[in-house]
VOPAGU-2260 file (C-alpha; in pm, 1 decimal, decimal comma):
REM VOPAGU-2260
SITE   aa  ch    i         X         Y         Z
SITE  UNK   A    0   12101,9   10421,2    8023,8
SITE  UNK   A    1   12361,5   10223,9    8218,2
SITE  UNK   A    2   12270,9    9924,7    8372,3
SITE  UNK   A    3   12339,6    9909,3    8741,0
SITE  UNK   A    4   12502,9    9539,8    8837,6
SITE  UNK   A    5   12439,9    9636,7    9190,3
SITE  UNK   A    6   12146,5    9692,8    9468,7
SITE  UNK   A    7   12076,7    9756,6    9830,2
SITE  UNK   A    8   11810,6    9556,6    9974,9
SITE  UNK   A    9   11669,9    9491,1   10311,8
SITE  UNK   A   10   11706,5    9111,0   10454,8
SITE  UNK   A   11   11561,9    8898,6   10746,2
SITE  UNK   A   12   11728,4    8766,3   10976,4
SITE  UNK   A   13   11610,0    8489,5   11254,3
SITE  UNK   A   14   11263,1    8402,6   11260,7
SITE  UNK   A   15   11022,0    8552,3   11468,3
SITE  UNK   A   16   11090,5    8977,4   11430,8
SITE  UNK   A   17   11073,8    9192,2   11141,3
SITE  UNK   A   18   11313,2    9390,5   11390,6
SITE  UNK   A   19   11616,3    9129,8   11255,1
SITE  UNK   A   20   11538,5    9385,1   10926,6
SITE  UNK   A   21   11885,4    9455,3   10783,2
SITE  UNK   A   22   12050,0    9653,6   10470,9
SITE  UNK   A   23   12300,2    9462,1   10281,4
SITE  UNK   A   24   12448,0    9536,2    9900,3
SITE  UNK   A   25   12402,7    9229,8    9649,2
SITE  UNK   A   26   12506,8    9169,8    9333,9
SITE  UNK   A   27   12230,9    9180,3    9057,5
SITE  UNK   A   28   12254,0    8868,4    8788,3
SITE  UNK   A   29   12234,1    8885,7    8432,8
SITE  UNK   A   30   11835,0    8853,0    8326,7
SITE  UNK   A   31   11722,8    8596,3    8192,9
SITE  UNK   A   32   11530,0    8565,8    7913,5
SITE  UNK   A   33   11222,3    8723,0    7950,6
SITE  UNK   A   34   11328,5    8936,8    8218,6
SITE  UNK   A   35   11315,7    9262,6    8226,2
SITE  UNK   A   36   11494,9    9485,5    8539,2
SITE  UNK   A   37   11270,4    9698,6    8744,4
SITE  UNK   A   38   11393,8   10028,2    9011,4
SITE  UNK   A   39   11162,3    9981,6    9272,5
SITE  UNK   A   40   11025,7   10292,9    9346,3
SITE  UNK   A   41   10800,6   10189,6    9645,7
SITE  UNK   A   42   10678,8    9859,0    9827,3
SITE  UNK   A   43   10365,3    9805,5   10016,6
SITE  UNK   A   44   10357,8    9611,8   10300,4
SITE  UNK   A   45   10054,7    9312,8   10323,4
SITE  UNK   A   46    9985,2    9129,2   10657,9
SITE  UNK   A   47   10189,8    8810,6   10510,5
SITE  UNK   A   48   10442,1    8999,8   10534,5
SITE  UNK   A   49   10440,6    9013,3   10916,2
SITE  UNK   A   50   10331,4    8644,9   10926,0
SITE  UNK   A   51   10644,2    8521,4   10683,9
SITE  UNK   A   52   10903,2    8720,5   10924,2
SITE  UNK   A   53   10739,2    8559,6   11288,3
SITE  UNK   A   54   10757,1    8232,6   11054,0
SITE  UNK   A   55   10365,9    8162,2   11130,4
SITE  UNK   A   56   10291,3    8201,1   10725,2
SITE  UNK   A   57   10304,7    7840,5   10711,8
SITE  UNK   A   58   10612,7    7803,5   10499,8
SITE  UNK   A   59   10986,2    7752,6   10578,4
SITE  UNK   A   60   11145,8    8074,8   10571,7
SITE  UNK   A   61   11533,4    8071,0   10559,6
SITE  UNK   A   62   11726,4    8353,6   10714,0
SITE  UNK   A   63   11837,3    8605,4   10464,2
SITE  UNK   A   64   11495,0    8644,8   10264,4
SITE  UNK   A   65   11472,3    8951,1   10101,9
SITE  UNK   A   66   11098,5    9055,2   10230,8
SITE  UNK   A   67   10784,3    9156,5   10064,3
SITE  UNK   A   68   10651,8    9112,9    9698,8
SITE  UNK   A   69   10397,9    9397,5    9632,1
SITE  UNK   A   70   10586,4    9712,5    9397,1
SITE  UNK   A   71   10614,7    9941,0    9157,0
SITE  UNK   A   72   10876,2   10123,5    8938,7
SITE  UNK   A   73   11065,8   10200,3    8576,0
SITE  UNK   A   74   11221,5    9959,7    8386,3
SITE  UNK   A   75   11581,4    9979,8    8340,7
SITE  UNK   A   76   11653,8    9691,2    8151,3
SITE  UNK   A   77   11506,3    9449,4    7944,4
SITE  UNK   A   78   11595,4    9143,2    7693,1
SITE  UNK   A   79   11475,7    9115,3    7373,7
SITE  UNK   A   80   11221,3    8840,8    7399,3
SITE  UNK   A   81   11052,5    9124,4    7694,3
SITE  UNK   A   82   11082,2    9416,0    7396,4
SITE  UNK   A   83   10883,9    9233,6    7218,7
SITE  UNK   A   84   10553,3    9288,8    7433,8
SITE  UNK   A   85   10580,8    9663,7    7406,3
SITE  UNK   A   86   10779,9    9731,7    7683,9
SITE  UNK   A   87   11046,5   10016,6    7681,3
SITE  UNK   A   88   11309,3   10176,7    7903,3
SITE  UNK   A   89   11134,6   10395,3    8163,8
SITE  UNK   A   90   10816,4   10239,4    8189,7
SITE  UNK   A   91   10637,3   10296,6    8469,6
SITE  UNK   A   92   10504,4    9947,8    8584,2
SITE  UNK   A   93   10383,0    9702,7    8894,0
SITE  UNK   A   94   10426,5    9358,8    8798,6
SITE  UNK   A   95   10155,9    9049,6    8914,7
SITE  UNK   A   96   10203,8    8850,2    9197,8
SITE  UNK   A   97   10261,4    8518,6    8982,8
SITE  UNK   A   98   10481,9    8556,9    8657,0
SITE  UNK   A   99   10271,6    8294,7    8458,7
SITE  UNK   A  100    9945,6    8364,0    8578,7
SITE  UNK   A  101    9821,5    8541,7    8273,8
SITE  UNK   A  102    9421,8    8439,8    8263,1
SITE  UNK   A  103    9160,8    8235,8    8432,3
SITE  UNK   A  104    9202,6    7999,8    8769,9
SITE  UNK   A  105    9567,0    7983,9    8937,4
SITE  UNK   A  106    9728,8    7619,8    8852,7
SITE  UNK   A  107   10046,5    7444,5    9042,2
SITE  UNK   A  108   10230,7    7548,2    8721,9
SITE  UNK   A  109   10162,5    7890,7    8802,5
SITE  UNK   A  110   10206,2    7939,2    9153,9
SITE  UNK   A  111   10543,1    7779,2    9100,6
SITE  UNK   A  112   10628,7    8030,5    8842,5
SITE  UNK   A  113   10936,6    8144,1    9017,2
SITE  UNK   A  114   11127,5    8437,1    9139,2
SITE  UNK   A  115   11259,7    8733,7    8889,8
SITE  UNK   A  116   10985,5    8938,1    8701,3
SITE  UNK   A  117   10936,2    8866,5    8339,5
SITE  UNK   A  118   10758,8    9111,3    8060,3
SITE  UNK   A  119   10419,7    8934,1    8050,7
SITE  UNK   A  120   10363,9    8973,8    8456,5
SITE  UNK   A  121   10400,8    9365,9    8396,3
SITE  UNK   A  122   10101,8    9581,7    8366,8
SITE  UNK   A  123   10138,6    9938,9    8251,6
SITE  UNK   A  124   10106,4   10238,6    8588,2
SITE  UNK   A  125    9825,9   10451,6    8452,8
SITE  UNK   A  126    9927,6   10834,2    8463,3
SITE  UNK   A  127    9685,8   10947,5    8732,6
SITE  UNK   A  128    9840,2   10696,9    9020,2
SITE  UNK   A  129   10195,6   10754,0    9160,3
SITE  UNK   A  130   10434,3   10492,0    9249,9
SITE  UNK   A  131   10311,7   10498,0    9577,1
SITE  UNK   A  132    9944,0   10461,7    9507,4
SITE  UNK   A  133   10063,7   10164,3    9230,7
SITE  UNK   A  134   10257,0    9925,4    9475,5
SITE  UNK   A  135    9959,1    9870,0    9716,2
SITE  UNK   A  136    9748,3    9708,1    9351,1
SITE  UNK   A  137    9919,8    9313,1    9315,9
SITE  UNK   A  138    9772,2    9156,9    9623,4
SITE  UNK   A  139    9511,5    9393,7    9800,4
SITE  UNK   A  140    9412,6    9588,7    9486,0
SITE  UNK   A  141    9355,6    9261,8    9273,0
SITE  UNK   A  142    9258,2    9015,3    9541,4
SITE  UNK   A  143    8930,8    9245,2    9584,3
SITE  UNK   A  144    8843,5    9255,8    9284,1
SITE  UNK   A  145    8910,3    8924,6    9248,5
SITE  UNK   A  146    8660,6    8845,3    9491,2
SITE  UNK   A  147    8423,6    9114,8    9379,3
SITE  UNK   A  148    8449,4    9030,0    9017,5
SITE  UNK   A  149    8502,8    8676,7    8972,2
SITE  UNK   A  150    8224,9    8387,8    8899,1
SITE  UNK   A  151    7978,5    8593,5    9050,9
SITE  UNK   A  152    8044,0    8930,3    8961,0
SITE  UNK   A  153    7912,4    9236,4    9231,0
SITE  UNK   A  154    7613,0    9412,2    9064,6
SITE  UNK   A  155    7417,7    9758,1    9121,7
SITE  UNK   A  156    7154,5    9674,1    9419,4
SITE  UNK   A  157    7380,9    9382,9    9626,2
SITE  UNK   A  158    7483,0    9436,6    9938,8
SITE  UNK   A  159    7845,2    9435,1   10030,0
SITE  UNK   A  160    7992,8    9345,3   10368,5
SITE  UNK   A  161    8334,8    9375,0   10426,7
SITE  UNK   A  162    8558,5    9322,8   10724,0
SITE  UNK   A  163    8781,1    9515,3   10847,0
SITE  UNK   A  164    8997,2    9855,1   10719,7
SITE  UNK   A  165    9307,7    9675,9   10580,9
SITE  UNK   A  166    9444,2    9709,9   10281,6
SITE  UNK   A  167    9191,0    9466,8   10072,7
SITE  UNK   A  168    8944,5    9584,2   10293,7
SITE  UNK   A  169    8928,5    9916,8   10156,4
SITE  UNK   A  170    8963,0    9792,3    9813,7
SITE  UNK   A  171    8656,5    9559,3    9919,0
SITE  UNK   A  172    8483,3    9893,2   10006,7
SITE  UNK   A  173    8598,0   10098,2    9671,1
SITE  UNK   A  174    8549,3    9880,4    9400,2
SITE  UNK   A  175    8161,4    9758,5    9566,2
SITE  UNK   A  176    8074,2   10151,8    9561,9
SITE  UNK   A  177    8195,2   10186,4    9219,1
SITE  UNK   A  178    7982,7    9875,0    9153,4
SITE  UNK   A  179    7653,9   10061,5    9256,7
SITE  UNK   A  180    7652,2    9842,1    9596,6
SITE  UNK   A  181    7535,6    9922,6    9900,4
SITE  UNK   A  182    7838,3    9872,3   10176,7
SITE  UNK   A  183    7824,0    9786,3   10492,8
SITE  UNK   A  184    8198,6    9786,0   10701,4
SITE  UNK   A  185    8271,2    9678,4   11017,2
SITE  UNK   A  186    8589,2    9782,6   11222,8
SITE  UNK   A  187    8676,8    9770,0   11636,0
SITE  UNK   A  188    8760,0   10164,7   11614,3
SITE  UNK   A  189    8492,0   10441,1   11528,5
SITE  UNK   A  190    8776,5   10638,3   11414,8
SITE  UNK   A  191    8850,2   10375,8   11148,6
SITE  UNK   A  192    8458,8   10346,5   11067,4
SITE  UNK   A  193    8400,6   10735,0   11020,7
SITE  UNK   A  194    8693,3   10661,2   10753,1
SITE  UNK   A  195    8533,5   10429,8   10603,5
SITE  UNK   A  196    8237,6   10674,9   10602,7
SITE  UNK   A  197    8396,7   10960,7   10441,3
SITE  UNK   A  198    8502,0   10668,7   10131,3
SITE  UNK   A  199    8141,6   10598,8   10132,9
SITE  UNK   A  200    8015,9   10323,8   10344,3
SITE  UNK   A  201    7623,8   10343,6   10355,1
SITE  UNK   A  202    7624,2   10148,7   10695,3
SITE  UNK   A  203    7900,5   10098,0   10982,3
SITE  UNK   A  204    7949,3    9866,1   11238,8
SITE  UNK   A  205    8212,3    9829,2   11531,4
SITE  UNK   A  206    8190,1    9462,2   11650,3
SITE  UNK   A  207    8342,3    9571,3   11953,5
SITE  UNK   A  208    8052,0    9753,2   12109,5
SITE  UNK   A  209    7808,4    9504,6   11896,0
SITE  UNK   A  210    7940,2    9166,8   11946,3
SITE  UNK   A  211    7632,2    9027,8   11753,1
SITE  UNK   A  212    7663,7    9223,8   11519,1
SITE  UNK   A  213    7552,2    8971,1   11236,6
SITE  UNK   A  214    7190,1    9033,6   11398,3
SITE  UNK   A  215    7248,8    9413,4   11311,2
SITE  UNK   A  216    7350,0    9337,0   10926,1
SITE  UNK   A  217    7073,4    9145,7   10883,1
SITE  UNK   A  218    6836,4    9437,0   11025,1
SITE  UNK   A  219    6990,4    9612,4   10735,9
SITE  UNK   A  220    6908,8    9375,8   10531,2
SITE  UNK   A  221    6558,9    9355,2   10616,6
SITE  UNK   A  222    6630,6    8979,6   10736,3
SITE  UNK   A  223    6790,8    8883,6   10367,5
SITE  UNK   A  224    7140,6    8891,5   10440,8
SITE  UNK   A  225    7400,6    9051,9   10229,4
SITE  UNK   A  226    7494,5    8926,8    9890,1
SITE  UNK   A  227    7869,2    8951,0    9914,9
SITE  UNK   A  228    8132,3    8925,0   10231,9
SITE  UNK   A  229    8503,6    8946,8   10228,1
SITE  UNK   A  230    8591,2    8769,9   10538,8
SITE  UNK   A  231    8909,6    8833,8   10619,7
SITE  UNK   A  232    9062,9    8695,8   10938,6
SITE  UNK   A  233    8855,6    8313,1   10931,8
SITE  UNK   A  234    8807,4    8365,5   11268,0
SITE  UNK   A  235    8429,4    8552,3   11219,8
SITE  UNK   A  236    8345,5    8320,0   10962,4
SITE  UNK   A  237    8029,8    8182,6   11158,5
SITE  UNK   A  238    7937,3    8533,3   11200,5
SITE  UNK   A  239    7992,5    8514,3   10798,6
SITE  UNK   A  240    7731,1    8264,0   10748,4
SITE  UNK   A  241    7479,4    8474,6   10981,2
SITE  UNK   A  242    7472,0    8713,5   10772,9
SITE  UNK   A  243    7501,6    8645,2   10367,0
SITE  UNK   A  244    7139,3    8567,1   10209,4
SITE  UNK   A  245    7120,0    8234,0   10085,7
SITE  UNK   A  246    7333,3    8142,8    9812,4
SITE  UNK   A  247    7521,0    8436,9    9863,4
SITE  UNK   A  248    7886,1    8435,2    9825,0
SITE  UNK   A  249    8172,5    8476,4   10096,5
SITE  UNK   A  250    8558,0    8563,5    9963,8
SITE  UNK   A  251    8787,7    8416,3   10227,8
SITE  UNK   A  252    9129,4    8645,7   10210,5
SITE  UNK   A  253    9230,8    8587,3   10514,8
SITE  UNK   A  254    9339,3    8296,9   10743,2
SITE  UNK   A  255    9128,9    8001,4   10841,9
SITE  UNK   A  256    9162,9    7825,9   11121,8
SITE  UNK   A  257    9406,2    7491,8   11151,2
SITE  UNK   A  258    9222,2    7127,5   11160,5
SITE  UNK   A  259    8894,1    7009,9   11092,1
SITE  UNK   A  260    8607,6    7228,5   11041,9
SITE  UNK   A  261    8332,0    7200,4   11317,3
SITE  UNK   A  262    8018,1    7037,2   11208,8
SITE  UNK   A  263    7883,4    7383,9   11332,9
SITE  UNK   A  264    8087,6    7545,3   11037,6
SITE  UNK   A  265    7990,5    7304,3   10760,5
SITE  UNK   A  266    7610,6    7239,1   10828,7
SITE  UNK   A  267    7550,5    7642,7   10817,9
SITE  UNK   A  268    7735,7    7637,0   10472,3
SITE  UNK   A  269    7569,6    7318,5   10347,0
SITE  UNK   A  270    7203,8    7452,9   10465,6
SITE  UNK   A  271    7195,9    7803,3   10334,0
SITE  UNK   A  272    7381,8    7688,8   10018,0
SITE  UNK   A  273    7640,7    7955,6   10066,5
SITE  UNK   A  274    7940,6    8007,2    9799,5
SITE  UNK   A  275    8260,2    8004,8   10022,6
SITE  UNK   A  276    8552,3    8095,4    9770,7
SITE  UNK   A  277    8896,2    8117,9    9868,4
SITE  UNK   A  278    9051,3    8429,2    9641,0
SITE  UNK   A  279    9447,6    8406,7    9560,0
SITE  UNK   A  280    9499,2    8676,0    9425,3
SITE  UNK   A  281    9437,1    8718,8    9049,5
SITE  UNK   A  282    9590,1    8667,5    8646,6
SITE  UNK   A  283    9705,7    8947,9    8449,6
SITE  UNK   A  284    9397,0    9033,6    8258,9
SITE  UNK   A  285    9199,5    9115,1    8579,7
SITE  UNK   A  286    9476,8    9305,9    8701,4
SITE  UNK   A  287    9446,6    9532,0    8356,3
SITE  UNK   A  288    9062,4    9557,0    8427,8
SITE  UNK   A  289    9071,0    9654,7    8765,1
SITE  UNK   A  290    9345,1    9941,2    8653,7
SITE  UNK   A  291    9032,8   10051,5    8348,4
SITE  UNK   A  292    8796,1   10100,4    8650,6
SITE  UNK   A  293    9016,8   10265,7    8865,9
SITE  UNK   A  294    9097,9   10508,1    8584,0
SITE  UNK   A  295    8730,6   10560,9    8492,2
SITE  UNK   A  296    8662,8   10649,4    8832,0
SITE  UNK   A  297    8933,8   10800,0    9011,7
SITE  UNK   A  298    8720,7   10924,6    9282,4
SITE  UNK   A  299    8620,9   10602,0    9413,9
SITE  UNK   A  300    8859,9   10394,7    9301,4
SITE  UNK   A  301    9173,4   10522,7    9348,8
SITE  UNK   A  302    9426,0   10345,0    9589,1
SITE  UNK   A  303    9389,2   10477,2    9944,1
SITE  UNK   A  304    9744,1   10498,9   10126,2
SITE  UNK   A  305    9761,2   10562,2   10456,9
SITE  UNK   A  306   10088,3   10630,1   10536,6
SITE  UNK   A  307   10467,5   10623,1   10340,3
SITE  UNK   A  308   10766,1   10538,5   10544,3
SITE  UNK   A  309   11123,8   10666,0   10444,6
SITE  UNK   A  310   11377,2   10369,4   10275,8
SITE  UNK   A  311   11572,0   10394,3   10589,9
SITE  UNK   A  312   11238,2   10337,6   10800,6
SITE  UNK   A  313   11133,1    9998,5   10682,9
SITE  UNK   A  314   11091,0    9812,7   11059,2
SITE  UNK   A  315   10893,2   10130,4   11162,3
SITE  UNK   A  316   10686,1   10054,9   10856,5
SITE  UNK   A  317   10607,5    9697,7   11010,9
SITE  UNK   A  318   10544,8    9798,8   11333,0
SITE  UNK   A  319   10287,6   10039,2   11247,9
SITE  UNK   A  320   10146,6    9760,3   11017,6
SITE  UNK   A  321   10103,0    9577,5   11303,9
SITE  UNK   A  322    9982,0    9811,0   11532,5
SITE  UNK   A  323    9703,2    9814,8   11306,0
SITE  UNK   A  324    9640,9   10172,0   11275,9
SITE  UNK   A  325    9607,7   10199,4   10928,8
SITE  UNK   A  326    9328,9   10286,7   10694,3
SITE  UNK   A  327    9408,4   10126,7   10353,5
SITE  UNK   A  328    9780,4   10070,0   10270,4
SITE  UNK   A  329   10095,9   10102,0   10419,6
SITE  UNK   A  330   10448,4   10221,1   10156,7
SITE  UNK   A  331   10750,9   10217,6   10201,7
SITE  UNK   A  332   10934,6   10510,2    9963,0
SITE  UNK   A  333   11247,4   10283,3    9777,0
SITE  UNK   A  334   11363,0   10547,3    9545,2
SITE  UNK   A  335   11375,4   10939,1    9580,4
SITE  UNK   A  336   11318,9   11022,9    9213,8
């Protein structure tokens, strides 16, 4: 197989519009050791993604930055030290968000693991998903179950709210059905929620015609609250509170608000004895065990894409992202074959 030593990739360019979206060829550098080389067959597209090109992610973003983090593909080439795992040429793979983040709780070591993809971040594509279906799996896929399955783990009986039909939204709603959960979704659009019907939400709610509509979970309930919430905006976290049972847990994915919390935030938390977890993301060995229950259950589990965008397409890709229209994930198609 011969080694290509050069790529086309898409760059951004002044802050503020994932219009500035532009092709350029680069040069690819030796791999280090470690490494192996990857031909990205797809990319999904997260909500960061439109934060880091307005530059409201909260991190200095220098023109230029190649975009996006979340795909899947073959490898191409590989060093010896990245042989030695088991890999081979033509592996289908998606690697983990963080290269060193192999078990347990992240760590500054980890998070700082740095760019390039090395053998032990890989995880193997099982055959029943495509490359499409693979790339949404490092941040939606695993921060759900991440949230689902960590500390304490989602059980037959619990009740499940998630917010939202993003792409960890829908993962949120999978993985609790396939957990023997009863879910509960909310969503602005009855379109979205019959969606999230036909995946097999037990109970829908659109919090634009129900603005209280933590007094309606808790009907559901029977006045208990639900066990397990993946808040994901921040911005309905008092809502949140409402409506998990006491010492239930809430997974914040999403953004929280800048400053202090409000006493009215805190005193909620501190008086029902709520679990409020912040999920980034998840190690390698959760990412295997999420792909074992998506491969047990197909039928539930498997990755829901809503739409694929052509190569050539990728600022149409955003702007449907942000248009949010989508149910589940959002691809963009890299390579043809």
């Amino acid at each position: 197989m011969t080694v290509p030593t050069t790529t086309s990739e898409y760059t951004l360019g002044k802050i503020g519009d994932y219009r500035t979206l532009a092709i350029r060829e680069a040069e690819i550098p030796p791999l280090k050791d470690g490494q192996v080389l990857i031909k990205v067959h797809a990319v999904s597209l997260q909500y960061r993604d439109l934060a880091i090109a307005r530059g409201t992610y909260g991190i200095k973003r220098p023109d230029g930055l190649v975009p996006c983090s979340d795909a899947s593909g073959s490898i191409v080439a590989l060093t010896p030290s990245a042989s030695s795992l088991g890999w081979n040429l033509g592996d289908r793979v998606a690697a983990n968000f963080c290269n060193d983040h192999l078990y347990g709780d992240a760590t500054p070591e980890v998070l700082g693991s740095g760019p390039g993809k090395r053998g032990q971040a890989l995880v193997r594509i099982p055959e029943i998903l495509t490359y499409e279906e693979a790339c949404t799996l490092p941040c939606a896929g695993v921060t759900a179950y991440n949230a689902l399955h960590g500390p304490v783990p989602v059980k037959a009986g619990d009740y499940v709210l998630i917010l939202g039909t993003g792409g960890v939204s829908i993962f949120g709603l999978q993985f609790a059905l396939a957990s023997g959960a009863t879910v509960i979704v909310t969503s602005s659009s009855d379109d979205k929620l019959e969606a999230a019907r036909k995946l097999g939400a037990h109970h829908v709610i659109n919090y634009k015609t129900t603005e209280n509509w933590d007094e309606e979970v808790l009907k559901i309930t029977n006045g208990r609250g639900v066990d397990h919430i993946i808040e994901v905006s921040g911005s309905t976290i008092l809502q949140s509170i409402k409506s998990v049972r006491i010492s239930g847990s809430i997974h914040l994915v999403g953004y929280v608000g800048e400053g202090a919390p409000p006493a009215n935030l805190i005193w909620p938390i501190i008086g029902k004895a709520v679990n409020v977890r912040g999920v980034l993301i998840g190690p390698v060995a959760l990412f295997k065990e999420m792909l074992r229950l998506i491969v047990a259950i197909p039928e539930v589990a498997k990755p829901v894409v809503d739409r694929v965008f052509p190569w050539e397409e990728a600022a149409q890709a955003y702007e449907y992202l942000e248009a949010q229209k989508h149910v589940g994930k959002v691809v963009i198609r890299v390579a043809k074959d």
